[in-house]
C-alpha positions as CSV (number, residue, x, y, z in Angstrom):
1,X,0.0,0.0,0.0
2,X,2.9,2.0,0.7
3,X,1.1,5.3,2.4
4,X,-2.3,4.8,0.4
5,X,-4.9,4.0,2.1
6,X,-7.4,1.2,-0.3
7,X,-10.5,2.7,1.6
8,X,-9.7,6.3,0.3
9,X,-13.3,7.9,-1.0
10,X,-12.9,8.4,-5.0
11,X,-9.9,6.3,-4.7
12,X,-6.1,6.7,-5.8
13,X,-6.5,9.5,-8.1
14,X,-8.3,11.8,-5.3
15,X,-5.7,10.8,-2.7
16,X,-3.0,11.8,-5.0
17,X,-4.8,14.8,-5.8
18,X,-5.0,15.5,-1.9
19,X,-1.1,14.6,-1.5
20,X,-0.4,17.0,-4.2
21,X,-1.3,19.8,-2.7
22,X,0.9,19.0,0.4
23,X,3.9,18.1,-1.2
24,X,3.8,21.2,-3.4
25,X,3.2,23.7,-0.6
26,X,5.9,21.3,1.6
27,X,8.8,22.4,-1.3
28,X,7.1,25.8,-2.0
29,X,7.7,26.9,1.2
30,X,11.5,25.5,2.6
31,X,9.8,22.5,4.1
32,X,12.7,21.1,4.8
33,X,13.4,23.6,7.2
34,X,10.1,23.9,8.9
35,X,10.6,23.9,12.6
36,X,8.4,20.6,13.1
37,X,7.5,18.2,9.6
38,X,7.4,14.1,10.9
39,X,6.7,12.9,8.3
40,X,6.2,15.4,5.6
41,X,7.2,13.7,2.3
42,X,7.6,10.5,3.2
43,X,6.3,7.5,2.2
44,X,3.5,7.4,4.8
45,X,-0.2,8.2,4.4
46,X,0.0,12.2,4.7
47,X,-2.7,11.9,7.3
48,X,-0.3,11.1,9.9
49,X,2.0,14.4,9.0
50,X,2.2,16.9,11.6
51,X,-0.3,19.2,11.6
52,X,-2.5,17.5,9.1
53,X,-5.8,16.0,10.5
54,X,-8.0,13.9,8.4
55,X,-11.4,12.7,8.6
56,X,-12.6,9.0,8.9
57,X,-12.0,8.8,5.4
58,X,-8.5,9.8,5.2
59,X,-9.4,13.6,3.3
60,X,-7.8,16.2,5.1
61,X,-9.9,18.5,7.5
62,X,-7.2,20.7,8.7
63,X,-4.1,22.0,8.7
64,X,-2.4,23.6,11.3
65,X,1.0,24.7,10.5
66,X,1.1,27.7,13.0
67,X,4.6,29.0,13.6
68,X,6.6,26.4,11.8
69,X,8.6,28.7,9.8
70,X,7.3,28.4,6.5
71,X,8.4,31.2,3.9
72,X,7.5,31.4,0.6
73,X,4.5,32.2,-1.4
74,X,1.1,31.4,0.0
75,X,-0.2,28.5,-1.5
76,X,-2.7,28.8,-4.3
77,X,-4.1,25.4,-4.5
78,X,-5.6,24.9,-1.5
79,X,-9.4,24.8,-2.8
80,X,-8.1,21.5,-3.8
81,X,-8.6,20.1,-0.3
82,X,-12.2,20.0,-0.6
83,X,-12.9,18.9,2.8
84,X,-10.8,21.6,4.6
85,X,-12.8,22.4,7.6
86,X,-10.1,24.9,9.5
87,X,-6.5,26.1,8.1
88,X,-4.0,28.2,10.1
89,X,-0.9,29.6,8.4
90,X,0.1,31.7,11.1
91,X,3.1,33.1,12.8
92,X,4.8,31.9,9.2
93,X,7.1,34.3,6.6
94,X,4.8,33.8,3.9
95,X,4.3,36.2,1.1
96,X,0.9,36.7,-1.0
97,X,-2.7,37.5,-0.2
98,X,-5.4,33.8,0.5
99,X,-6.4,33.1,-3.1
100,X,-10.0,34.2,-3.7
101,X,-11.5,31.1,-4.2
102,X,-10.5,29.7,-0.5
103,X,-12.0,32.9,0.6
104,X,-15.0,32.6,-1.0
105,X,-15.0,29.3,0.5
106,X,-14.1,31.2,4.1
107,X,-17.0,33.4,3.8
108,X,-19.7,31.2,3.6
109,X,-18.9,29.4,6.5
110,X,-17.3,26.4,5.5
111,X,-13.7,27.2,6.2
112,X,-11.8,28.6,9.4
113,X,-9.1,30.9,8.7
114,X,-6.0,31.9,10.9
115,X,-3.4,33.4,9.2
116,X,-1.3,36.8,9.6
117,X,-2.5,40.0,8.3
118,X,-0.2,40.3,5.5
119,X,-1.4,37.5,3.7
120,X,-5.5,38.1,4.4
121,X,-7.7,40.3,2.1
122,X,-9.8,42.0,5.0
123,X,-10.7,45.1,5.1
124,X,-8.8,47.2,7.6
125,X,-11.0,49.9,9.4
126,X,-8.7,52.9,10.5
127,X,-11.7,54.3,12.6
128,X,-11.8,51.2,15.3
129,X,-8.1,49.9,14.2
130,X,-9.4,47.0,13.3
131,X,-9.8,44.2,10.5
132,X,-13.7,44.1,9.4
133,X,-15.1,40.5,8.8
134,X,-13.5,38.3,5.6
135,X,-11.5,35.8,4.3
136,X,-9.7,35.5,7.8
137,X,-11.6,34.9,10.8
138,X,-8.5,35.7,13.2
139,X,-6.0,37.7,12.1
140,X,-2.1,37.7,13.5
141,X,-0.8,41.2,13.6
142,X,2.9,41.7,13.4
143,X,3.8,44.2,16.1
144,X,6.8,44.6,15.3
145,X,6.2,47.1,11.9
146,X,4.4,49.4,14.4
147,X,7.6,49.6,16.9
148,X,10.5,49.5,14.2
C-alpha cells in the first residue's frame, strides 16, 4: 500500500490529488526547514503528517502549520482540499494574499481561517483599528512594523 490508504473515497487519483497539494506547498515553502514536519514527504499516508488531520475517510480536514517557519508564497491550491474544515498559516514568513477562491470558501462558512495580516484580504478599518469580517476569521498582527 505503501502510504495509500485502499478505503480512500474516489480512490487513488483523489488521494493523490489530496497529497499533491501537500507536497507542493511542503517544497514551496523551505519544508525542509520547517521547525516541526514528521513525516512530511515521506512514504507514509500524509494523514499522519504533523499538523494534518483527516477525517474518517483519510481527506484532510485541517491544517495547522502555525509558527513552523514556513516562507515562501502562499499556497494557491488549497481549494483543492475539498474537505478543509479549518487552516492556520500563522506566525509563518509567507508572502501573498489567501487566493479568492478559499476565501470565498471562508466566507460562507465552510472554512476557518488563521493566518497573519499580511497574507488576508480583509478590510482594515482605520476608525476602530481593526480588521472588518472576511476571508480571515483571526488575524495575526505583526507588532513589530508598528515599533520598528
Amino acid at each position: 500500500a505503501n502510504g495509500y490508504p485502499e478505503d480512500f473515497p474516489g480512490g487513488v487519483w483523489e488521494w493523490l490529488k489530496e497529497r499533491a497539494v501537500l507536497v507542493r506547498m511542503y517544497l514551496n515553502t523551505s519544508g525542509s526547514t520547517w521547525s516541526v514536519n514528521d513525516g512530511w514527504f515521506g512514504s507514509t499516508n500524509h494523514c499522519s503528517w504533523a499538523g494534518v488531520t483527516c477525517n474518517t475517510s483519510n481527506q484532510v480536514t485541517n491544517l495547522a502549520l502555525d509558527n513552523k517557519q514556513l516562507v515562501g508564497s502562499f499556497p494557491n491550491d488549497l481549494i483543492y482540499l475539498p474537505y478543509l474544515e479549518s487552516l492556520n498559516l500563522s506566525s509563518n514568513s509567507m508572502v501573498g494574499t489567501i487566493p479568492y477562491d478559499v476565501c470565498d470558501k471562508s466566507t460562507s462558512n465552510n472554512l476557518y481561517i488563521n493566518a497573519d495580516a499580511a497574507n488576508c484580504p480583509n478590510n482594515f478599518d482605520t476608525s476602530t483599528g481593526t480588521y472588518l469580517a472576511g476571508c480571515c476569521d483571526d488575524i495575526l498582527y505583526d507588532v513589530d512594523i508598528y515599533l520598528n
